[in-house]
C-alpha positions in Angstrom: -29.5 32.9 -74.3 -30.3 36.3 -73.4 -33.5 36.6 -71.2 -35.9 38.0 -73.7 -39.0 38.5 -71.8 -37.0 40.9 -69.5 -35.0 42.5 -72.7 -38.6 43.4 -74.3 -40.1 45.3 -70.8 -36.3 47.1 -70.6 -36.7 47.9 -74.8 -40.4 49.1 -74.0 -40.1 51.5 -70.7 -36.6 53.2 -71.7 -38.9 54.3 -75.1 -42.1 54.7 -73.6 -40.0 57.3 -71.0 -38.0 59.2 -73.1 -35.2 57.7 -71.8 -33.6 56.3 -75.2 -34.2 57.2 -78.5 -35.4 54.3 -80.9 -32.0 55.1 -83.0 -30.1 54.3 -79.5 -31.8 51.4 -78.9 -31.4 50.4 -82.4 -27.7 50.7 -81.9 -27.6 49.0 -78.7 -29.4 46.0 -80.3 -26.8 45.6 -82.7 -24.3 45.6 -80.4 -25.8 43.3 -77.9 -26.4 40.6 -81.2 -22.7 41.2 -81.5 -21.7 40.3 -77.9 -24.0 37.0 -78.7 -21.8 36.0 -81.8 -18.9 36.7 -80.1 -20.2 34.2 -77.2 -21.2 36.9 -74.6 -24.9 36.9 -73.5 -25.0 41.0 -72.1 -28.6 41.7 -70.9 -29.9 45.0 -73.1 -29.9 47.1 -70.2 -26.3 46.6 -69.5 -25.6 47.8 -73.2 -27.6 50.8 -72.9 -25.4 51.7 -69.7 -22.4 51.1 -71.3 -23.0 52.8 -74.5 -24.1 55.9 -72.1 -27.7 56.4 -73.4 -28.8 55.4 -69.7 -27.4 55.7 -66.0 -27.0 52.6 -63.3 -29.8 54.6 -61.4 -31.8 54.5 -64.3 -31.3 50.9 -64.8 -31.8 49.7 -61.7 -34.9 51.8 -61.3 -36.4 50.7 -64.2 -35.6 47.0 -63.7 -37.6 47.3 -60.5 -40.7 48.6 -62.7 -40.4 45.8 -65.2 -40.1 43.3 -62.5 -44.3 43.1 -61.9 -46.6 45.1 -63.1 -48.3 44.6 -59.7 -45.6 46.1 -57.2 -42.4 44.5 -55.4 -43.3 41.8 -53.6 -44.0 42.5 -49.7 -41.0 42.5 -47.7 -42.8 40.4 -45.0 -42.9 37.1 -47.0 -43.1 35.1 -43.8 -39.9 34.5 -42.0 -38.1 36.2 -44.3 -37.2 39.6 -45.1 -36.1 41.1 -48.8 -33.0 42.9 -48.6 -31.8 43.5 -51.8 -32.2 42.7 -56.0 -29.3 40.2 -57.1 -30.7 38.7 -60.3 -33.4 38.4 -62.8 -34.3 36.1 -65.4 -37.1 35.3 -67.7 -39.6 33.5 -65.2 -38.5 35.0 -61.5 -36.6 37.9 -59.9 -34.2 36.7 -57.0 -33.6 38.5 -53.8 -30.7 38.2 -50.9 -32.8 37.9 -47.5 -32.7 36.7 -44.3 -34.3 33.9 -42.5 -35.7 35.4 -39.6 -36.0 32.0 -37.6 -32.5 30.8 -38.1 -30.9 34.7 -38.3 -29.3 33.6 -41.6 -28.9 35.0 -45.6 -31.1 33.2 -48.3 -31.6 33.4 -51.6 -35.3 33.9 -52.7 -36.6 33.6 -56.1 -40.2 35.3 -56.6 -42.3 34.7 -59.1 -43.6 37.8 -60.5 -47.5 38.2 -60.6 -47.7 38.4 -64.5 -46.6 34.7 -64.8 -48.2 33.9 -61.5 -51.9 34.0 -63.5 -50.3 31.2 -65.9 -50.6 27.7 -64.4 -47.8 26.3 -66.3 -45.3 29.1 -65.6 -46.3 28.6 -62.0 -46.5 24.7 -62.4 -42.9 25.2 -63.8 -41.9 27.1 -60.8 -42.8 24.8 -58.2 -41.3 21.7 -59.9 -37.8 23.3 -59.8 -38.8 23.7 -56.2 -39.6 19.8 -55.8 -36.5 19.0 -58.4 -34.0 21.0 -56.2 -35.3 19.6 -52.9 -34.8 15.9 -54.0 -31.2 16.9 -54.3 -28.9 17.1 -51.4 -25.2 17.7 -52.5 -22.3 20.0 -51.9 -22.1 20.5 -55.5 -26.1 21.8 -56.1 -27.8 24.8 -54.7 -29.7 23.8 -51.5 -33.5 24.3 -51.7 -35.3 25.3 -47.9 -38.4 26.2 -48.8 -41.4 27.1 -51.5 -44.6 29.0 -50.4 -46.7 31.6 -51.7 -47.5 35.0 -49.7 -49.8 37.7 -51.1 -50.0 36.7 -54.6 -46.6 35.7 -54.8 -45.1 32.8 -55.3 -41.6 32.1 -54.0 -38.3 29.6 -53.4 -36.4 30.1 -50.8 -32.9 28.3 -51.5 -29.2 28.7 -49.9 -27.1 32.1 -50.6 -24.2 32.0 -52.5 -21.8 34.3 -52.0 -19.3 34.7 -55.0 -19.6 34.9 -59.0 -20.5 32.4 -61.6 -18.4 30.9 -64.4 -19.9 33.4 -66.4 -19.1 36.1 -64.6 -15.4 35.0 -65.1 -15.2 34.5 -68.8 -17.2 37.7 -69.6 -14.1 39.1 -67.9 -12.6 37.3 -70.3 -10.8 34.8 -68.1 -9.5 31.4 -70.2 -9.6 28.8 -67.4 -6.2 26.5 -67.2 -6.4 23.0 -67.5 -6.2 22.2 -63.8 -8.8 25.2 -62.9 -11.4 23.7 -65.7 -10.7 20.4 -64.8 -11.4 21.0 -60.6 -14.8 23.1 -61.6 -16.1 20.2 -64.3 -15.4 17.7 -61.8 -17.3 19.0 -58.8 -20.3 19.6 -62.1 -20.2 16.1 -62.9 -20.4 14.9 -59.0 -23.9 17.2 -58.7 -25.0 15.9 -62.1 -24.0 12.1 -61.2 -26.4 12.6 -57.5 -29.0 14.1 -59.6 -29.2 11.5 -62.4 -29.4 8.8 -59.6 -32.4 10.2 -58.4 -34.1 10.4 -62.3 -33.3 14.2 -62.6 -32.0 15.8 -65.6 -31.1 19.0 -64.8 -31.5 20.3 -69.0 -29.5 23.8 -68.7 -25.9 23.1 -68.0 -24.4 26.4 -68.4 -21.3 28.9 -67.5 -24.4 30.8 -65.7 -25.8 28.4 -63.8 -22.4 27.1 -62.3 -22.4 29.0 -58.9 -18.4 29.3 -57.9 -17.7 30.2 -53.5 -14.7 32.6 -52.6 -13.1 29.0 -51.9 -14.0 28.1 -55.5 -16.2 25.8 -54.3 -18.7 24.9 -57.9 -22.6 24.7 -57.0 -25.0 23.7 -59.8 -27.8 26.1 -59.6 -31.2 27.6 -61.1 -33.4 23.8 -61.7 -36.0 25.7 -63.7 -35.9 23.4 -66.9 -35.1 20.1 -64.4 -37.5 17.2 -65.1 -37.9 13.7 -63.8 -36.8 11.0 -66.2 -40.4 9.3 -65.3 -42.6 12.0 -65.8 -43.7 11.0 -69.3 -46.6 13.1 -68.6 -43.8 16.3 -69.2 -41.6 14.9 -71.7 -44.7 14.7 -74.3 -46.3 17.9 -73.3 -42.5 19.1 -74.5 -42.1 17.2 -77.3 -40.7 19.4 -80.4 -39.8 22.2 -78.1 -36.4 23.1 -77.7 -35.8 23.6 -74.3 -32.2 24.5 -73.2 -29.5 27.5 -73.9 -28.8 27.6 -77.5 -24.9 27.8 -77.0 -24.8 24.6 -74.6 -27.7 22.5 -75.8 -27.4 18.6 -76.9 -28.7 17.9 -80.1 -31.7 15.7 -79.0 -32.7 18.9 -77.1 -33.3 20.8 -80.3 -34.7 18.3 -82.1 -37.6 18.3 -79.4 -37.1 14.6 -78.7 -38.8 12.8 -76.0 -36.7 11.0 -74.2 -34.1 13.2 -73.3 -31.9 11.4 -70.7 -28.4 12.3 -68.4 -26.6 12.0 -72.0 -27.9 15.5 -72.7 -26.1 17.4 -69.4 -23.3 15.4 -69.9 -23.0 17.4 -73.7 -23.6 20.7 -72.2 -21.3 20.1 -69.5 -19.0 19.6 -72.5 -20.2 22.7 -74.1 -19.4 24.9 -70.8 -15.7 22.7 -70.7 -15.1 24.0 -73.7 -16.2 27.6 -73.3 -14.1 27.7 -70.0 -10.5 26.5 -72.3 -10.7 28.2 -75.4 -12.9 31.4 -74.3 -14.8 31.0 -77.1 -18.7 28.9 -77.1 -18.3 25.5 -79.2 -20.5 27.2 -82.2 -21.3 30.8 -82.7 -24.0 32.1 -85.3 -26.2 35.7 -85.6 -29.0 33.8 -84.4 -30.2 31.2 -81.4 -31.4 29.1 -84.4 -28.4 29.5 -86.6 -26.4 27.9 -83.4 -28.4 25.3 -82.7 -28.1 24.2 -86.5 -24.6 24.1 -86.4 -24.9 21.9 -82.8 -26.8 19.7 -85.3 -24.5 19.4 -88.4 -21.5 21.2 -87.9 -18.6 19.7 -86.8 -16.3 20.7 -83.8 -13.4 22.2 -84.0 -11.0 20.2 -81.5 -10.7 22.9 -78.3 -6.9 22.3 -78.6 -6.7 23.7 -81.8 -8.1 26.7 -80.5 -6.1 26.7 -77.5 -2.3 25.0 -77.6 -2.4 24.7 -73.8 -5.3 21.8 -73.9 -3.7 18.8 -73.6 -5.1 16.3 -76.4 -6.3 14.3 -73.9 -8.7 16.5 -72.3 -9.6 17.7 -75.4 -10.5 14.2 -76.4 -12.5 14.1 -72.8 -14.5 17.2 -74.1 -14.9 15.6 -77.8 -16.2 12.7 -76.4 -18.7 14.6 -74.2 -19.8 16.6 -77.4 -20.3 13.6 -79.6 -23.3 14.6 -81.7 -25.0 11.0 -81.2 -25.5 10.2 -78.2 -24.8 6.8 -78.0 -21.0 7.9 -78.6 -20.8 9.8 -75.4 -20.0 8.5 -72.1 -22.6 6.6 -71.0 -22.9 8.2 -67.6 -21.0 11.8 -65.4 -19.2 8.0 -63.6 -17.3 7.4 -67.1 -16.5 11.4 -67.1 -15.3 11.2 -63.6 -13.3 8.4 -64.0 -11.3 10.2 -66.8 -11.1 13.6 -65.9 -9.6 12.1 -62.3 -7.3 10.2 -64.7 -6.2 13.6 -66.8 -5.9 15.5 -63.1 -2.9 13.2 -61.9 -1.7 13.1 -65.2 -2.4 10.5 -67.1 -4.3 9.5 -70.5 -8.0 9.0 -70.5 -9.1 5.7 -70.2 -12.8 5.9 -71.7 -12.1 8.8 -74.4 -8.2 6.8 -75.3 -9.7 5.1 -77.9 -10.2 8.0 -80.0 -7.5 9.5 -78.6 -5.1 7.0 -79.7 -6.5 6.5 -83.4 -5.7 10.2 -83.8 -2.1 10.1 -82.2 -1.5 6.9 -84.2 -2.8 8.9 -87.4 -0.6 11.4 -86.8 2.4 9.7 -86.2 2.2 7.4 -89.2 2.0 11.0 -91.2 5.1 12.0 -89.5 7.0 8.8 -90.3 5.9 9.1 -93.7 7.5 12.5 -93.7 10.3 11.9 -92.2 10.8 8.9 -95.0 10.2 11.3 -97.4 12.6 14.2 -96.5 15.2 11.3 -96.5 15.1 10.0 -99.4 14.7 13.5 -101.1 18.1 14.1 -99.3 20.0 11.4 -100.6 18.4 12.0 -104.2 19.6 15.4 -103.5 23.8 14.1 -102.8 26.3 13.9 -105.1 27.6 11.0 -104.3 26.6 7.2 -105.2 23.8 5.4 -104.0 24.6 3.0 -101.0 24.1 0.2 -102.5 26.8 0.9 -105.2 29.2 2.6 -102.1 29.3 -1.0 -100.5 30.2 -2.9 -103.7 32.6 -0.4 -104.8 34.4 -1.4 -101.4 34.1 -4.4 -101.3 36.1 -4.8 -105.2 38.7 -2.5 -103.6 39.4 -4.9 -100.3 39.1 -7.8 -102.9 42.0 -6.2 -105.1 44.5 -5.3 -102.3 44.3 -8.8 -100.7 45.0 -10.2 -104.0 48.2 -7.7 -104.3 49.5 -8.6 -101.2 49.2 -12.5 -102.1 51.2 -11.9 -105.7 53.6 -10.1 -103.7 53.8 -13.1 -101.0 53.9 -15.7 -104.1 57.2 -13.9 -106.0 59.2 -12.9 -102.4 59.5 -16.9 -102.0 
């Protein structure tokens, strides 16, 4: 989903600074709703740049107003120092830095002082600090540090250089099925370490999987993580939707409780299927006209959409998608297990059963076809019927042998 809260500051200082006419930003709405149907979150400002009505400098300088009403945060958080802007998002703004100590480059997100006067925003914060730093995997983001330093509160975490998923498939990249299958893989390994330490990480997206110039997949951004045992959370939550509307599990949107591993393990699905057909699993003019279709709609098989899926991957990502739960795999082992399988080759073991009613199904169709477009030929020939070709013959033999007998009888 688009991140609103910064959209709205972007809508309100390009107008209040006769930057963009309402009429412009009017158009650049619409074509920024567009991008979201078509399964392309593009932040407002970026449409406004590329329609023209704004420059990069104006952007970027603009962006750095709405960040805090209150300033930039000082460049002397301690033992760091701010170097440069490299994201934003609805709760924090993130910065490259360097750790002074260790003469290395982090990632910082700050939280901007606005939110830092609500407790839960800043409760929020600090438990994807505490989330991230139970977690110590190749495959997640690595937190260092959390603090706060004149007013602002901040997580220091590891520096990734490279692009996101997202990045790619804006581009308009279709992943292969050994590409999509290497990046889901090294997902499901983070998510399997995180769910053994009662983590669900709630926001499994193309934008939160960090790739490495050696392709190496990092998990990132635990802003929506929560304990499985903090019941405390789960019903302070309960009949909130909390996810991205394009990748959510159903349970998330119905607000439900207990939300458990089941619900990353769809959204993983959700991103596997963005990453082979290019397209999100449902699309809709609104967030909520989405996350209907999440709930009722059914999927259209990715290898429909995409010849190159093999079925059974497809099945893999069917089975991840299943709208109950309970039909699923059980656990990111179960995904492992058959996308390991599906990587050297072979069938699915966990998703075969599905798998193999539809092959079955579709072969039994064939040979009834086949019947069929045989029997219409030989309804279609002009000569005899089979059965009437064999007796025909068989009075024919019959008559010559008893020729050549009369013949034999009168010669003696």
């Amino acid at each position: 989903m688009a991140d609103t809260s910064e959209d709205s500051q972007i809508c309100r200082l390009v107008v209040e600074r006769n930057l963009v006419t309402r009429d412009e930003l009017q158009e650049a709405t619409e074509r920024q709703q567009q991008a979201m149907a078509d399964g392309r979150e593009r932040p407002i400002g970026e449409v406004i740049v590329d329609l023209g009505f704004l420059t990069r400098t104006q952007l970027n300088r603009i962006q750095g107003d709405s960040e805090d009403s209150g300033g930039r945060p000082a460049q002397q958080i301690p033992g760091y120092q701010l170097q440069k802007k490299i994201g934003a998002g609805a709760m924090a703004v993130v910065y490259k830095a360097k750790q002074l100590s260790l003469d290395r480059i982090v990632a910082v997100k700050v939280l901007p002082k606005r939110l830092s006067k609500n407790e839960e925003f800043v409760e929020r914060f600090y438990r994807e600090g505490k989330a991230a730093a139970a977690l110590n995997h190749n495959n997640i983001v690595q937190a260092i540090d959390v603090g706060e330093a004149g007013g602002f509160h901040y997580f220091v975490m590891e520096y990734v250089e490279g692009n996101t998923v997202y990045d790619e498939l804006t581009g308009s990249k279709v992943y292969n099925e050994a590409e999509a299958i290497a990046i889901i893989k090294q997902v499901a390994e983070a998510l399997l370490h995180a769910h053994k330490r009662g983590i669900i990480h709630r926001d499994v997206k193309p934008k939160n999987i960090m790739l490495t110039k050696d392709h190496v997949a990092k998990l990132a951004d635990m802003g929506l993580a929560r304990a499985t045992s903090d019941v405390e959370a789960a019903m302070a939550e309960a009949g909130r939707a909390y996810g991205t509307p394009y990748y959510i599990s159903p349970e998330q949107i119905r607000g439900e409780v207990n939300i458990d591993r089941r619900a990353d393990i769809y959204s993983l699905g959700a991103t596997a299927y963005h990453m082979l057909t290019g397209r999100v699993p449902f699309e809709g003019p609104t967030p909520s006209a989405v996350m209907h279709k999440h709930l009722k709609e059914p999927l259209t098989p990715p290898d429909h959409l995409n010849t190159q899926v093999t079925a059974g991957l497809a099945a893999c990502v069917e089975k991840m998608m299943a709208k109950n739960r309970d039909e699923r795999y059980p656990s990111c082992k179960e995904v492992l297990y058959d996308l390991d399988l599906l990587a050297n080759g072979e069938p699915p073991h966990y998703a075969e059963q599905a798998l193999g009613q539809e092959v079955f199904a579709t072969l039994a169709q064939g040979e009834a076809q086949a019947l069929e477009r045989e029997e219409a030929v030989a309804s279609r020939s002009n000569g005899p019927p089979l059965a009437v070709t064999v007796v025909l013959g068989l009075l024919l033999a019959l008559s010559l042998l008893g020729n050549i007998i009369l013949g034999a009888v009168k010669a003696h």
